[in-house]
Jmol script that loads the backbone (N, CA, C; Angstrom):
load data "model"
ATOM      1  N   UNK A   1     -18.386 -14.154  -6.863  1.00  0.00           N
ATOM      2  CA  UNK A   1     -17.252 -13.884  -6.010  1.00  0.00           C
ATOM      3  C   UNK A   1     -17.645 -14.250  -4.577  1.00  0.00           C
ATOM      4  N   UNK A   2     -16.724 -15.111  -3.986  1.00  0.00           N
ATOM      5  CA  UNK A   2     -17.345 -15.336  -2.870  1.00  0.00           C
ATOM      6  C   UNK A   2     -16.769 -14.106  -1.551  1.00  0.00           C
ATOM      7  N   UNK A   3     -17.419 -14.746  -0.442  1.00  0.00           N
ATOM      8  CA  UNK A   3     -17.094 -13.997   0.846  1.00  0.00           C
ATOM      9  C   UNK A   3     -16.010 -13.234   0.720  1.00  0.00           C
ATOM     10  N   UNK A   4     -15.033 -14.022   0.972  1.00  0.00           N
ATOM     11  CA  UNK A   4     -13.909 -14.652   1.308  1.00  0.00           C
ATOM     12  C   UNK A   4     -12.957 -13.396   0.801  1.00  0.00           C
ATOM     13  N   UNK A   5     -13.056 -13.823  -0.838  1.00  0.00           N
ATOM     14  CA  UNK A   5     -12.321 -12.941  -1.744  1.00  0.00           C
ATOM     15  C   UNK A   5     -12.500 -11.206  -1.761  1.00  0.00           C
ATOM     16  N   UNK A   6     -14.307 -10.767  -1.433  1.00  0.00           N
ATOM     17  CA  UNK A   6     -14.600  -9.595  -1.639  1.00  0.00           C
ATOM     18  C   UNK A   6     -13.687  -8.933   0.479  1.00  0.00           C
ATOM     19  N   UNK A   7     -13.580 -10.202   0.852  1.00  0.00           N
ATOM     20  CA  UNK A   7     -12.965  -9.278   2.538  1.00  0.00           C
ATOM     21  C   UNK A   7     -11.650  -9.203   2.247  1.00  0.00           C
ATOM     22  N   UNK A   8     -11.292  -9.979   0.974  1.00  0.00           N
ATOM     23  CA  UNK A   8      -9.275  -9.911   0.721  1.00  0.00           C
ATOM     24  C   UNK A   8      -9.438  -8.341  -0.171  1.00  0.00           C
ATOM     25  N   UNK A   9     -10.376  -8.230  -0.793  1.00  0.00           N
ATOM     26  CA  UNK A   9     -10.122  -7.053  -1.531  1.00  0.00           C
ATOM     27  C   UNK A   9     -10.411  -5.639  -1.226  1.00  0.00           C
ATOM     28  N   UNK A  10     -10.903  -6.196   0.108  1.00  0.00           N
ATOM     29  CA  UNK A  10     -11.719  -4.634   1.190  1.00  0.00           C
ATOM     30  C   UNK A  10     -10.200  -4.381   1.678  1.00  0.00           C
ATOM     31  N   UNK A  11      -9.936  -5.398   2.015  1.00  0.00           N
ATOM     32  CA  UNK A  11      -8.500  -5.347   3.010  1.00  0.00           C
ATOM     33  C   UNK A  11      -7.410  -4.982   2.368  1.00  0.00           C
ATOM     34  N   UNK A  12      -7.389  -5.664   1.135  1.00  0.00           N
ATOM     35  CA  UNK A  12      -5.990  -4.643   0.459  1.00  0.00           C
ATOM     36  C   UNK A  12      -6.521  -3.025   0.031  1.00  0.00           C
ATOM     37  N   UNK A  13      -7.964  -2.837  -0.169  1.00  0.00           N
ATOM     38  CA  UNK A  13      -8.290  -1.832  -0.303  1.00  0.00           C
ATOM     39  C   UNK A  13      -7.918  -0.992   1.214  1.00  0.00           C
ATOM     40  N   UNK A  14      -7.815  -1.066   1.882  1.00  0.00           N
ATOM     41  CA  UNK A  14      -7.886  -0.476   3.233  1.00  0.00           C
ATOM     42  C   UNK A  14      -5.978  -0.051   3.504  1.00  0.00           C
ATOM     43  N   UNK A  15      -5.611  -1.376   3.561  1.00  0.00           N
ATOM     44  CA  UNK A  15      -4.056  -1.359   3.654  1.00  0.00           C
ATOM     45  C   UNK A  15      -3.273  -0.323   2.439  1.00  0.00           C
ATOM     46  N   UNK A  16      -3.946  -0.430   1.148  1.00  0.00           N
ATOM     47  CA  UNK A  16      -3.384   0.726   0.349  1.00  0.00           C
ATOM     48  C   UNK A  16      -3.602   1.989   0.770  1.00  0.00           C
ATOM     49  N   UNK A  17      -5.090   2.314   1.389  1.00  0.00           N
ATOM     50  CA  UNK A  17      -4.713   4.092   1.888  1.00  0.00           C
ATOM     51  C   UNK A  17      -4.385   4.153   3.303  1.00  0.00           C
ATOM     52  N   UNK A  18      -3.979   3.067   3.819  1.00  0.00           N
ATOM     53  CA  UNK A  18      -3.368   3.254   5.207  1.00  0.00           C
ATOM     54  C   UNK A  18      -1.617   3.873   4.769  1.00  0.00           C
ATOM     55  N   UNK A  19      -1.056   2.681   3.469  1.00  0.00           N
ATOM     56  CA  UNK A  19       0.311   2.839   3.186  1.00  0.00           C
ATOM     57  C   UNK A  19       0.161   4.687   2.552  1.00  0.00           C
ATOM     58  N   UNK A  20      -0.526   4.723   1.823  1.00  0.00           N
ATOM     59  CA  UNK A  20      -0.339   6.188   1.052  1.00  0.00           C
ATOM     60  C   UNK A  20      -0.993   6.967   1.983  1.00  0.00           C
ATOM     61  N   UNK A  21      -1.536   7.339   3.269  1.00  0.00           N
ATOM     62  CA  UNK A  21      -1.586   7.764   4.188  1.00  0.00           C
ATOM     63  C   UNK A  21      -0.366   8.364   4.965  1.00  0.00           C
ATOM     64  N   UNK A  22       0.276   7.371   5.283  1.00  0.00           N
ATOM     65  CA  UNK A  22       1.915   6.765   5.339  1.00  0.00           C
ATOM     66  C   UNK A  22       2.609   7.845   5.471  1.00  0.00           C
ATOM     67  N   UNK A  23       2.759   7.668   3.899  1.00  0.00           N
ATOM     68  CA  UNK A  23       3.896   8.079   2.663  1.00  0.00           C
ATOM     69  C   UNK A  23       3.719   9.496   2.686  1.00  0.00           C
ATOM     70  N   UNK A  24       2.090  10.052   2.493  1.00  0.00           N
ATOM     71  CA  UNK A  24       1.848  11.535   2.687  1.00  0.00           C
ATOM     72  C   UNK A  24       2.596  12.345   4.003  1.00  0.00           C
ATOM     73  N   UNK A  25       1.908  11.551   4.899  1.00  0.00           N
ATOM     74  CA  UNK A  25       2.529  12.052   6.507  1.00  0.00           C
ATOM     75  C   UNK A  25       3.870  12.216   6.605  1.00  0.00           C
ATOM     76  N   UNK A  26       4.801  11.054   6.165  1.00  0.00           N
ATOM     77  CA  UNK A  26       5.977  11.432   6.318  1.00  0.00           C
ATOM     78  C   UNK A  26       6.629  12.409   4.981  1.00  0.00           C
ATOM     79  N   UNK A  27       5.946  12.791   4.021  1.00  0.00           N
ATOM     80  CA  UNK A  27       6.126  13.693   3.250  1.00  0.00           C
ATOM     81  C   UNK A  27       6.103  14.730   3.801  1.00  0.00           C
ATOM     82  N   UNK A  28       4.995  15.152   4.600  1.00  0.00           N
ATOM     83  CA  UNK A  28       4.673  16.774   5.317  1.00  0.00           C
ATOM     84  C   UNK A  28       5.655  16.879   6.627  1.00  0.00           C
ATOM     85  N   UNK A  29       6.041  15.621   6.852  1.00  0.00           N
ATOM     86  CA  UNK A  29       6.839  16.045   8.445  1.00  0.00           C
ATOM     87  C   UNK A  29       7.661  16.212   8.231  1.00  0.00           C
ATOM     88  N   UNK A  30       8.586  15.327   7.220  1.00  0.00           N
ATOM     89  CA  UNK A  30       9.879  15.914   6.809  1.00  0.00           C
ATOM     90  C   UNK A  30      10.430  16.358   5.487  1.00  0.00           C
ATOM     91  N   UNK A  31      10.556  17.642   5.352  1.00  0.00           N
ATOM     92  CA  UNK A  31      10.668  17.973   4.036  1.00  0.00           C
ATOM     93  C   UNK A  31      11.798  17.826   3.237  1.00  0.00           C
ATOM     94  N   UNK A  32      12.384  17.138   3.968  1.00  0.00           N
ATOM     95  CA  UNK A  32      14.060  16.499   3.204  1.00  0.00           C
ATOM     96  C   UNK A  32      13.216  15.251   2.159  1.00  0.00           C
ATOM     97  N   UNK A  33      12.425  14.489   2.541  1.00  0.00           N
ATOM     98  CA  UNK A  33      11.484  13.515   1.343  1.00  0.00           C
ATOM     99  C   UNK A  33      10.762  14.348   0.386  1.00  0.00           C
ATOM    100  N   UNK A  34      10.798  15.407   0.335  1.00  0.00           N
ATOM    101  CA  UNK A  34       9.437  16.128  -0.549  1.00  0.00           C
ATOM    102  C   UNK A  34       9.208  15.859  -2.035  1.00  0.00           C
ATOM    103  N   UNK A  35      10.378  15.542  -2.778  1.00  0.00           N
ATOM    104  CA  UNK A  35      10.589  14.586  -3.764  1.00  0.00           C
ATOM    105  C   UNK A  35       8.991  13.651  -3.963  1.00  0.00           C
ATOM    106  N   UNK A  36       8.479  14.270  -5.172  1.00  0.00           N
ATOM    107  CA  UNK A  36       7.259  13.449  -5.732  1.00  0.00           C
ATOM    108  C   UNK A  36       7.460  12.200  -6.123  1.00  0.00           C
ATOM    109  N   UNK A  37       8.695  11.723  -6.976  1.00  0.00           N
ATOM    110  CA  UNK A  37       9.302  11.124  -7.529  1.00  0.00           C
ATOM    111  C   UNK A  37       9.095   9.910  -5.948  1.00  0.00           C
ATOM    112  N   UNK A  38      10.481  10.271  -5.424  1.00  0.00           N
ATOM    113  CA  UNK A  38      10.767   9.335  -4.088  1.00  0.00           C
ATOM    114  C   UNK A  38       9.020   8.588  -3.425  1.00  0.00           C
ATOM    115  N   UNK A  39       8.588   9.659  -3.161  1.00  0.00           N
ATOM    116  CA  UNK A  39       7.124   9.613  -2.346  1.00  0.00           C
ATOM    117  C   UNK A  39       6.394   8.791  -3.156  1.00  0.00           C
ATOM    118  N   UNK A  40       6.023   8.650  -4.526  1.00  0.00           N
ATOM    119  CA  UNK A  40       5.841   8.045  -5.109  1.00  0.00           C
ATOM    120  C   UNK A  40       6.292   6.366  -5.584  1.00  0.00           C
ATOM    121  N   UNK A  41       7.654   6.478  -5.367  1.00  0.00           N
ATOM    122  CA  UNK A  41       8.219   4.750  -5.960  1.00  0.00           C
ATOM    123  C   UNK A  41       8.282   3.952  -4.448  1.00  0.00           C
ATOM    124  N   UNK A  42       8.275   5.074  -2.978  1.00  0.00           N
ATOM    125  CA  UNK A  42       7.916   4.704  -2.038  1.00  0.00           C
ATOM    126  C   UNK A  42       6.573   4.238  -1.736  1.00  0.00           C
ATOM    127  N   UNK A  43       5.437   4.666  -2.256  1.00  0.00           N
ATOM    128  CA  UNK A  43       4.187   4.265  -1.952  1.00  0.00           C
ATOM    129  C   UNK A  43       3.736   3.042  -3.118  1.00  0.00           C
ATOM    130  N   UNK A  44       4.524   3.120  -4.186  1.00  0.00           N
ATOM    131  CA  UNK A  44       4.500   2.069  -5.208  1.00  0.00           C
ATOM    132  C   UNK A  44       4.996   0.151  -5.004  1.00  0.00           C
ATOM    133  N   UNK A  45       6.420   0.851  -3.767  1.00  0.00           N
ATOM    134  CA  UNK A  45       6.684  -0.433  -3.598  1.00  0.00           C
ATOM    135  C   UNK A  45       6.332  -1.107  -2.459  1.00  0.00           C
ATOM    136  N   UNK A  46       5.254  -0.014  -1.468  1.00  0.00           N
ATOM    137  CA  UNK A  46       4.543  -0.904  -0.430  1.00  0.00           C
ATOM    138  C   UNK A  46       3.618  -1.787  -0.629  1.00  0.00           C
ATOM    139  N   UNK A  47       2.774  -0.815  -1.771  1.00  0.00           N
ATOM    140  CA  UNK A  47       1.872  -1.323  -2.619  1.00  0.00           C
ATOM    141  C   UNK A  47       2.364  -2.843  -2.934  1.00  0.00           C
ATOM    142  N   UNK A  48       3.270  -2.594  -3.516  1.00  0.00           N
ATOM    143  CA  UNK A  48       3.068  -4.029  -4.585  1.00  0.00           C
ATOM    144  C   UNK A  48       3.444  -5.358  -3.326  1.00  0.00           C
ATOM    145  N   UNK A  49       4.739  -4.680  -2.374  1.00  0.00           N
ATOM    146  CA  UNK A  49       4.781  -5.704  -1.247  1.00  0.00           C
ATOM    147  C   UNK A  49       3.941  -6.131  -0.085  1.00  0.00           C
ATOM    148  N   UNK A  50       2.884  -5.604  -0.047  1.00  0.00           N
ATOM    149  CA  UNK A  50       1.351  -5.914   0.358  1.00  0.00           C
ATOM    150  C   UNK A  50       0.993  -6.452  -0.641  1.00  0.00           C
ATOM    151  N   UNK A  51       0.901  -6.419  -2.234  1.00  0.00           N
ATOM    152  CA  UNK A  51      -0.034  -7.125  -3.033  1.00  0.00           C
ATOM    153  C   UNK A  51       0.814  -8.645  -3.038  1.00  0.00           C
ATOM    154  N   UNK A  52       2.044  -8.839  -2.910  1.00  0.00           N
ATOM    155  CA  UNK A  52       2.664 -10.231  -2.993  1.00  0.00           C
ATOM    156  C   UNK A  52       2.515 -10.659  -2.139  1.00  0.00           C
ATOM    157  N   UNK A  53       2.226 -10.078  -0.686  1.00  0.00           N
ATOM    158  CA  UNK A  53       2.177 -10.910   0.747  1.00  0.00           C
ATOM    159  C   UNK A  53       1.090 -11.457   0.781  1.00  0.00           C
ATOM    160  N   UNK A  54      -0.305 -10.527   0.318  1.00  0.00           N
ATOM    161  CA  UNK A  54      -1.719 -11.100   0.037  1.00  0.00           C
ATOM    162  C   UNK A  54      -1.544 -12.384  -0.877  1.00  0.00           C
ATOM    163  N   UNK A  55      -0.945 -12.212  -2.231  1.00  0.00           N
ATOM    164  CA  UNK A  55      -1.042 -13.201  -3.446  1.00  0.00           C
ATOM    165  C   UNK A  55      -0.214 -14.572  -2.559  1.00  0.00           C
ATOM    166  N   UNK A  56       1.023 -14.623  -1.919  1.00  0.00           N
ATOM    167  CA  UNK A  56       1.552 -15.369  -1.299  1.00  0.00           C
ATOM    168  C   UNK A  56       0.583 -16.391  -0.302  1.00  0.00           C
ATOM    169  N   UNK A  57       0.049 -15.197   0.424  1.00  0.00           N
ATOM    170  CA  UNK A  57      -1.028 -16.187   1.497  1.00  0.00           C
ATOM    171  C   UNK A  57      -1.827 -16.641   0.869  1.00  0.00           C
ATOM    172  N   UNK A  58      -2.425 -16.352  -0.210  1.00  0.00           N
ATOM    173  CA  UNK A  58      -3.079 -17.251  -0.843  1.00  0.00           C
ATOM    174  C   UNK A  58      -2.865 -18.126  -1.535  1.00  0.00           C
ATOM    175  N   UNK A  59      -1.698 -18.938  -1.771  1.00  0.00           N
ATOM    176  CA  UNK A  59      -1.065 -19.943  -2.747  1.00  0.00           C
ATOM    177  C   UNK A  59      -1.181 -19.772  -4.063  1.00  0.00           C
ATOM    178  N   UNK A  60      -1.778 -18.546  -4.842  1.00  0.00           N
ATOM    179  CA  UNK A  60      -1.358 -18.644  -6.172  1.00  0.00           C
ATOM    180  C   UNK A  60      -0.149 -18.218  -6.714  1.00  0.00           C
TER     181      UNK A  60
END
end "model"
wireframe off; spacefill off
backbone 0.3
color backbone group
C-alpha cells in the first residue's frame, strides 16, 4: 500500500469521527433530534457522501 493511499485512509478515518462528532453534538444541543434512528441515517449519509467525494477524487 503505498503513501498516498494509507494518508486517504487516515483522512477518511479522521473526517468520519469529525462527522459523528457532529451528529452527537447536535444530538445533545437540541433535543428535538434525539431520535437514534434520525442521528443515525444522519451520520450514515455523511459518511457515505465523504466516502463518494474521496472515491470521486480519485477517478475510480
Amino acid at each position: 500500500m503505498s503513501a498516498l493511499a494509507l494518508l486517504v485512509v487516515l483522512l477518511l478515518a479522521l473526517v468520519s469521527l469529525l462527522i459523528a462528532g457532529n451528529v452527537t453534538y447536535a444530538v445533545h444541543r437540541h433535543p428535538s433530534l434525539n431520535g437514534p434512528i434520525a442521528a443515525g441515517l444522519a451520520t450514515l449519509a455523511t459518511l457515505a457522501a465523504a466516502s463518494a467525494l474521496a472515491l470521486s477524487a480519485s477517478g475510480r
